[in-house]
C-alpha positions as a Markdown table, in Angstrom:
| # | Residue | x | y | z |
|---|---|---|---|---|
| 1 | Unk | 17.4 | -80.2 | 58.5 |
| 2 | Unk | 19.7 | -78.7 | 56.1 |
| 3 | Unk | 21.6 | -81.3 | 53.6 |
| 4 | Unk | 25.3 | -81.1 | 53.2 |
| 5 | Unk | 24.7 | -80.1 | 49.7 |
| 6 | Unk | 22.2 | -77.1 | 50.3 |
| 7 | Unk | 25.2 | -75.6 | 53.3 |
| 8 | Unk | 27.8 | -76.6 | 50.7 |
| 9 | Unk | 25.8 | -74.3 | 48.1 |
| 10 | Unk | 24.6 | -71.5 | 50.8 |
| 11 | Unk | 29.1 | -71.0 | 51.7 |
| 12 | Unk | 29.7 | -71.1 | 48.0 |
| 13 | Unk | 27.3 | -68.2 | 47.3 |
| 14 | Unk | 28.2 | -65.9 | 50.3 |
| 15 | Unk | 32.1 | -66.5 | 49.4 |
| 16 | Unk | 31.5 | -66.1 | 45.4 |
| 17 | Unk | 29.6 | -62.7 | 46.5 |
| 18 | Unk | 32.6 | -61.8 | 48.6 |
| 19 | Unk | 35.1 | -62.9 | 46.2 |
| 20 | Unk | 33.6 | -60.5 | 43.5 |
| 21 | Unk | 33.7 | -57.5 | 45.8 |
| 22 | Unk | 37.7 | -58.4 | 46.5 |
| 23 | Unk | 38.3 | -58.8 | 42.9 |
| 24 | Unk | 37.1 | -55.3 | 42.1 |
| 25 | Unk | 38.7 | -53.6 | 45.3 |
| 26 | Unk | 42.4 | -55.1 | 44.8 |
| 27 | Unk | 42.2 | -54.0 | 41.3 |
| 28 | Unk | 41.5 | -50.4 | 43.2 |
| 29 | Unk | 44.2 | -50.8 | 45.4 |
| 30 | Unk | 46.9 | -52.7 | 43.0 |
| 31 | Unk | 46.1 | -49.2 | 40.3 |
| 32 | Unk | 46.6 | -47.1 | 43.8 |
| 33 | Unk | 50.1 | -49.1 | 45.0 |
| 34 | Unk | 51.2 | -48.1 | 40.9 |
| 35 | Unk | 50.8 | -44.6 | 41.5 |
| 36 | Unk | 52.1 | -44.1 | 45.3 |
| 37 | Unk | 55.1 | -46.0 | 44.0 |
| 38 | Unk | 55.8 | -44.3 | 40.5 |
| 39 | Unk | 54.9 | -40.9 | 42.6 |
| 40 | Unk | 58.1 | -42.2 | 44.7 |
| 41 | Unk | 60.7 | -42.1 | 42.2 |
| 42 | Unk | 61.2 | -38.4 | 41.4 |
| 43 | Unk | 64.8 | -37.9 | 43.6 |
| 44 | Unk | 64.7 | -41.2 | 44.8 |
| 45 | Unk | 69.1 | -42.3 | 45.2 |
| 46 | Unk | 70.8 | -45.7 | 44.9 |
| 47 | Unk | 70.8 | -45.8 | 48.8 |
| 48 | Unk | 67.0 | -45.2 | 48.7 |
| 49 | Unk | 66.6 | -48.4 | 46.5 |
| 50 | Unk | 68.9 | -50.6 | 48.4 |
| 51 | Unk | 66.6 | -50.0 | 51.4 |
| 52 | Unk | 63.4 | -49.8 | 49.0 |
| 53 | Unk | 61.4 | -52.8 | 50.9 |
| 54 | Unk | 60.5 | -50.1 | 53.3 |
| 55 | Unk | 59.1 | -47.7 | 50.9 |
| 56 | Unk | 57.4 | -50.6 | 49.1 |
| 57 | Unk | 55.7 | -51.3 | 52.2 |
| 58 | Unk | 54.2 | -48.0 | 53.0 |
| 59 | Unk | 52.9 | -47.9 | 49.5 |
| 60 | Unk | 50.7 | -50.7 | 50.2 |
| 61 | Unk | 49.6 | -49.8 | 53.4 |
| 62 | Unk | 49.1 | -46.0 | 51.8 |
| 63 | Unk | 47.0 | -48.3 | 49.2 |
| 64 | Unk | 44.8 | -50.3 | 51.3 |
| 65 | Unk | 46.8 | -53.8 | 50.8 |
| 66 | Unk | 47.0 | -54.9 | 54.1 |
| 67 | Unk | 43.3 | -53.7 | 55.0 |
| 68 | Unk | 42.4 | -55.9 | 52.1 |
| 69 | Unk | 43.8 | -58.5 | 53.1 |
| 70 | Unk | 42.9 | -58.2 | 56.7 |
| 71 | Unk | 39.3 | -58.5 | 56.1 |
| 72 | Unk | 40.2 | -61.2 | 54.3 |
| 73 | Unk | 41.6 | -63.1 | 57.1 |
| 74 | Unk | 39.5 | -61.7 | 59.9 |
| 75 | Unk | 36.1 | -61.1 | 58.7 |
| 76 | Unk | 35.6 | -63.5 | 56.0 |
| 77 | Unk | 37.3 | -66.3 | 57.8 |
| 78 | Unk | 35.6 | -66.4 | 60.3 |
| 79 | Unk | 31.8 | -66.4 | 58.9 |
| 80 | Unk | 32.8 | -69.7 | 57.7 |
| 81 | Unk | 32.5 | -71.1 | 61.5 |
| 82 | Unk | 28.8 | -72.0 | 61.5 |
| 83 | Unk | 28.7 | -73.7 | 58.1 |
| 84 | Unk | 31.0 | -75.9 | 59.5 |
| 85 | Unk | 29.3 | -77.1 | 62.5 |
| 86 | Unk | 25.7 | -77.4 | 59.9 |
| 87 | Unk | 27.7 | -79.6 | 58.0 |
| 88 | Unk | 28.7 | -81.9 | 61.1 |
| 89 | Unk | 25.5 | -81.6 | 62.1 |
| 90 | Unk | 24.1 | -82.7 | 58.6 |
| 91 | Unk | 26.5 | -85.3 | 58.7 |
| 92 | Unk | 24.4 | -87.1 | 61.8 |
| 93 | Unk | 27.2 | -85.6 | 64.6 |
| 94 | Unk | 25.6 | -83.5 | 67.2 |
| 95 | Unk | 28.6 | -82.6 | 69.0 |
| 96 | Unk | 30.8 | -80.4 | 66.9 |
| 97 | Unk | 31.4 | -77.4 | 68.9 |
| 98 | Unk | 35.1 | -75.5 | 68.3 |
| 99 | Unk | 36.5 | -75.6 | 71.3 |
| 100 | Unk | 39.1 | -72.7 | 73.4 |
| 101 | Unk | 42.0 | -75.3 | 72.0 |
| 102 | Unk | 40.7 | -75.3 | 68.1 |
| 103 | Unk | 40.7 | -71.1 | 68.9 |
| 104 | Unk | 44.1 | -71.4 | 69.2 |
| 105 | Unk | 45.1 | -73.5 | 66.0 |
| 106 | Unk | 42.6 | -71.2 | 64.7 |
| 107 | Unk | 44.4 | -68.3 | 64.9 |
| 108 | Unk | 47.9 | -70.5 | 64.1 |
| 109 | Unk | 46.1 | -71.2 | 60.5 |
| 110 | Unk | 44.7 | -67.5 | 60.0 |
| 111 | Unk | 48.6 | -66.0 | 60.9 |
| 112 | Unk | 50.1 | -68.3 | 58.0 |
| 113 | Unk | 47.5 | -67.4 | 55.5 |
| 114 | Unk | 48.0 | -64.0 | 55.9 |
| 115 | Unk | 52.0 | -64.3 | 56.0 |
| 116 | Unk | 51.1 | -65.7 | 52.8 |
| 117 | Unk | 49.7 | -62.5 | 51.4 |
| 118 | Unk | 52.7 | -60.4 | 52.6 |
| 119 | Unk | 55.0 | -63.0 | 51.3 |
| 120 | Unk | 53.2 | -62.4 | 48.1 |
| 121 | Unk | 53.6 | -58.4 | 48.6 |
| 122 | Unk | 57.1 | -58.8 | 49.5 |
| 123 | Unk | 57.9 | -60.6 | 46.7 |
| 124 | Unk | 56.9 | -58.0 | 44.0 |
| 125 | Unk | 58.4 | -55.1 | 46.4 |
| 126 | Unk | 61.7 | -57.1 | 45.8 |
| 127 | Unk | 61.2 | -57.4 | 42.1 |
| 128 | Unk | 60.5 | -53.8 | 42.1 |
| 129 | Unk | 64.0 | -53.1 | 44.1 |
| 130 | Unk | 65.9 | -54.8 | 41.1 |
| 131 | Unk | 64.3 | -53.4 | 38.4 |
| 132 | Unk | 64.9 | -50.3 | 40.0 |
| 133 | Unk | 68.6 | -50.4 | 40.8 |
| 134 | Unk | 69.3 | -51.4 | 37.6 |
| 135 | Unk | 67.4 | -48.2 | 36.0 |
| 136 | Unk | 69.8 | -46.6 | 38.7 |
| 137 | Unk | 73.0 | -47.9 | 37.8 |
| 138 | Unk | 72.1 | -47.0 | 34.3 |
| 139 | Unk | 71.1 | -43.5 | 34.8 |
| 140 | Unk | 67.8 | -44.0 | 33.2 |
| 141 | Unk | 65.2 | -41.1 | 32.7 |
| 142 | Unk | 62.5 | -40.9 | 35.1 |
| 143 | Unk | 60.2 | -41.8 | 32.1 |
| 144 | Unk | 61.7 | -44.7 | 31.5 |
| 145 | Unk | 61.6 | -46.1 | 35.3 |
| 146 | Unk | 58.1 | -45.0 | 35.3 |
| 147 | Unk | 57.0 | -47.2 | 32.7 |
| 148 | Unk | 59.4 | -49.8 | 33.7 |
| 149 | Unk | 58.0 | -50.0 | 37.0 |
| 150 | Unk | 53.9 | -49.9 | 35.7 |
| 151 | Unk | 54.7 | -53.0 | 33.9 |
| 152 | Unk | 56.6 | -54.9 | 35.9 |
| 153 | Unk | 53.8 | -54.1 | 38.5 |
| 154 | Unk | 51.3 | -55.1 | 36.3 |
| 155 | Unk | 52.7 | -58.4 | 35.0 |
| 156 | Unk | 53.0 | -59.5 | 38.8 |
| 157 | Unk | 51.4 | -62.7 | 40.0 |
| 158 | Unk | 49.8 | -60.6 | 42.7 |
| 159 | Unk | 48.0 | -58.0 | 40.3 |
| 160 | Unk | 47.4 | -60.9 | 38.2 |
| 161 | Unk | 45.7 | -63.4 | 40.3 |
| 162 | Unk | 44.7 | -61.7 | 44.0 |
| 163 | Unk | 41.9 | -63.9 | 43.0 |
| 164 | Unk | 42.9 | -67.2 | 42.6 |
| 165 | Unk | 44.8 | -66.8 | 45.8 |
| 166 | Unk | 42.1 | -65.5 | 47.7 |
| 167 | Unk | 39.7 | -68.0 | 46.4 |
| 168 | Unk | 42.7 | -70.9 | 47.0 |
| 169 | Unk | 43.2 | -69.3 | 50.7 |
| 170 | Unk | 39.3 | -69.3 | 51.3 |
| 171 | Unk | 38.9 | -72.9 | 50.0 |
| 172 | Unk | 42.0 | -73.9 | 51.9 |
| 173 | Unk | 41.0 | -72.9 | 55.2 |
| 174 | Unk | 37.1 | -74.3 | 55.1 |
| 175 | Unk | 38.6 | -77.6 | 54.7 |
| 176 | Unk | 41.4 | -77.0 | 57.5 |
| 177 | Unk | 38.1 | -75.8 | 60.0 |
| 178 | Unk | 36.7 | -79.2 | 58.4 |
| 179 | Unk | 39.3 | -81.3 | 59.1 |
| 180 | Unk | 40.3 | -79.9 | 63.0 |
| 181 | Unk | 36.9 | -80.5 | 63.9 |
| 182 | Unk | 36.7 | -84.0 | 62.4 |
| 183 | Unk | 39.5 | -85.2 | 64.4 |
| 184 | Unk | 36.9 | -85.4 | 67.3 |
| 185 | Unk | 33.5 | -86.5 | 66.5 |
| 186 | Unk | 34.0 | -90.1 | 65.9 |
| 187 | Unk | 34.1 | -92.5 | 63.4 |
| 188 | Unk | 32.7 | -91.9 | 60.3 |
| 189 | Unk | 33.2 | -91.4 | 56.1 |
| 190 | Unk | 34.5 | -88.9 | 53.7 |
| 191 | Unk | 32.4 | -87.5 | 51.0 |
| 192 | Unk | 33.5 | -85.3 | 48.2 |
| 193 | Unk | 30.7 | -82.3 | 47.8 |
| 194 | Unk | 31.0 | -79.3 | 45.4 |
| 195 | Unk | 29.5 | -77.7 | 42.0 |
| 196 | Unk | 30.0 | -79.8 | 38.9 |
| 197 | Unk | 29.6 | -77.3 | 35.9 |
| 198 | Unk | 31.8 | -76.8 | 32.5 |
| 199 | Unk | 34.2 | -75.3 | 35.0 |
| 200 | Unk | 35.1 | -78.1 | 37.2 |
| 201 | Unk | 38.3 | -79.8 | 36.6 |
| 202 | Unk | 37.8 | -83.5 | 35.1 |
| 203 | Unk | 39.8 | -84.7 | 38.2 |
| 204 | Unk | 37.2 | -83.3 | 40.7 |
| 205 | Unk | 34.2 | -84.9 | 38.2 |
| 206 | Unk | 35.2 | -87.8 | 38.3 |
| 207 | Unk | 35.2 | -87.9 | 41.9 |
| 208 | Unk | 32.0 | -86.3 | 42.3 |
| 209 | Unk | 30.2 | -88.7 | 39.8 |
| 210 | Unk | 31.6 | -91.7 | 41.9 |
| 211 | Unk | 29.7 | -90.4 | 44.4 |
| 212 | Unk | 31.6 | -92.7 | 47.1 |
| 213 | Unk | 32.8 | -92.8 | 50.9 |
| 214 | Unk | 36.6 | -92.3 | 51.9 |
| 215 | Unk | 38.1 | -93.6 | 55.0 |
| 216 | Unk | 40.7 | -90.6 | 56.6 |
| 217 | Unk | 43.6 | -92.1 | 54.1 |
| 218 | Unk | 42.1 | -92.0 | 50.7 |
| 219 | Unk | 40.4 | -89.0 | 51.7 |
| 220 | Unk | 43.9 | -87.4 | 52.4 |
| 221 | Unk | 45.3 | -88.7 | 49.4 |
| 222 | Unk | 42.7 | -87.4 | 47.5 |
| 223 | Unk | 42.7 | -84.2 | 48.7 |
| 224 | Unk | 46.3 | -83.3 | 47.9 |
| 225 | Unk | 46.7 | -84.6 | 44.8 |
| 226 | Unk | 48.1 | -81.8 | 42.4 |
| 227 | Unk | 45.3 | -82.2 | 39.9 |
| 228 | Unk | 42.7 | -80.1 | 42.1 |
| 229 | Unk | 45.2 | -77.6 | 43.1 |
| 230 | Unk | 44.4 | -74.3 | 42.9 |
| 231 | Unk | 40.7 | -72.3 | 43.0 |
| 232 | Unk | 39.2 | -75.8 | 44.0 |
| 233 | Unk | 35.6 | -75.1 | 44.7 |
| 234 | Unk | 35.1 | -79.2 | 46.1 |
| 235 | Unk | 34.9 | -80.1 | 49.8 |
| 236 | Unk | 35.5 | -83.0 | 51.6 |
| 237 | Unk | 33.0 | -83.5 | 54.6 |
| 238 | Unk | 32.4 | -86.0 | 57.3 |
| 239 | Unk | 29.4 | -88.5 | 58.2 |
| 240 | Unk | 28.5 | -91.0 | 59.8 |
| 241 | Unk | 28.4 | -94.3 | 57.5 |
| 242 | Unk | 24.8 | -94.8 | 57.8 |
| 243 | Unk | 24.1 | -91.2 | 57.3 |
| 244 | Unk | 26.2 | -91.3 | 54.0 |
| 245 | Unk | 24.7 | -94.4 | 52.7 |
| 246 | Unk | 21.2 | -93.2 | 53.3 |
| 247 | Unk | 22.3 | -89.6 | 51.7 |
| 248 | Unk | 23.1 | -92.1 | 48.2 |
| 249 | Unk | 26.8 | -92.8 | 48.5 |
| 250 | Unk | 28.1 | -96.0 | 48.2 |
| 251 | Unk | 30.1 | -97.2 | 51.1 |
| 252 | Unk | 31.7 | -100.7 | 50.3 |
């Protein structure tokens, strides 16, 4: 039967395979909004800016934004289903089945992440809208708002790290399917799983060379302490406390 450690490792490799491939296409698309929207400005009027959210939009549908970030949500969420249940499973539960009322807060959790992507969007559209109405106002050259509007777009959060929120949003999720599904197997331990490399934050090292069991509350405080934060690679799972203490984690 598979260890919690050798599912842990199989997710990490299909999501840092998939994370690669979205790092290289949202560069693609981010270099695609730049031009749709710098091809916008020629004749564009101070009433056109006011409403500019709308145009901003288009340009990232035109670019493939929200196609990104719907496979984000609904394809590579939702390969992380089985995983989930190996690890339950792994974890000495045999009953871990997601059930038609998990479906539902499923879907609840996959709605906000993505309204946090378009947030995100949104966001730099609005930037944009400024920058531009005060080119506007100013009677700048179309030169100048061209180059005005490259770098604002390339200094953006979003263009700067689509990554770490996709990797954040990925790691964020796995734990919420964790944690919905723990709520109903029974009594049993956290234990805190993950890589532990030069890259791993000293926070999440010392945890993992603890190498102990959390009841629901440490676990939870734990878990949102700042210091992991964002691009966490580190799980918490659940087992049963005779399955964790025979797995070599010390359960006092």
């Amino acid at each position: 039967m598979p260890t919690l450690d050798s599912i842990y490792n199989q997710e990490q490799d299909r999501i840092d395979g998939f994370i690669n491939q979205f790092d290289g296409e949202a560069e693609k698309v981010f270099k695609r909004v730049q031009r749709i929207a710098q091809a916008q400005l020629a004749g564009l009027s101070t009433d056109d800016i006011l409403n500019y959210e709308f145009a901003w939009r288009d340009s990232l549908k035109q670019a493939g934004y929200y196609d990104l970030v719907n496979d984000l949500i609904d394809k590579q969420f939702d390969q992380m289903y089985k995983g989930t249940v190996n690890s339950f499973t792994a974890g000495g539960f045999d009953k871990a089945m997601f059930t038609a009322d998990d479906a539902v807060k499923i879907q609840t959790l996959k709605n906000m992440k993505r309204n946090q992507f378009l947030r995100l969007a949104d966001d730099v559209g609005l930037t944009v809208k400024r920058e531009l109405y005060k080119y506007a106002i100013s009677d700048a050259s179309l030169v100048d708002m061209t180059a005005g509007i490259a770098q604002t777009l390339e200094g953006s959060n979003l263009a700067k790290y689509s990554k770490t929120y996709a990797l954040t949003a990925i790691g964020e999720f796995q734990q919420e399917l964790i944690d919905l599904r723990a709520k109903d197997v029974g009594d049993g331990v956290w234990v805190y799983v993950g890589v532990n490399d030069g890259a791993t934050r000293q926070y999440c090292s010392g945890l993992l060379a603890k190498n102990k069991c959390y009841n629901d509350s440490k676990k939870n405080e734990l878990e949102g302490n700042p210091k992991r934060r964002y691009n966490c690679r580190h799980r918490f799972y659940k087992m049963k406390k005779e399955e964790a203490k025979a797995n070599g984690y010390s359960c006092n």
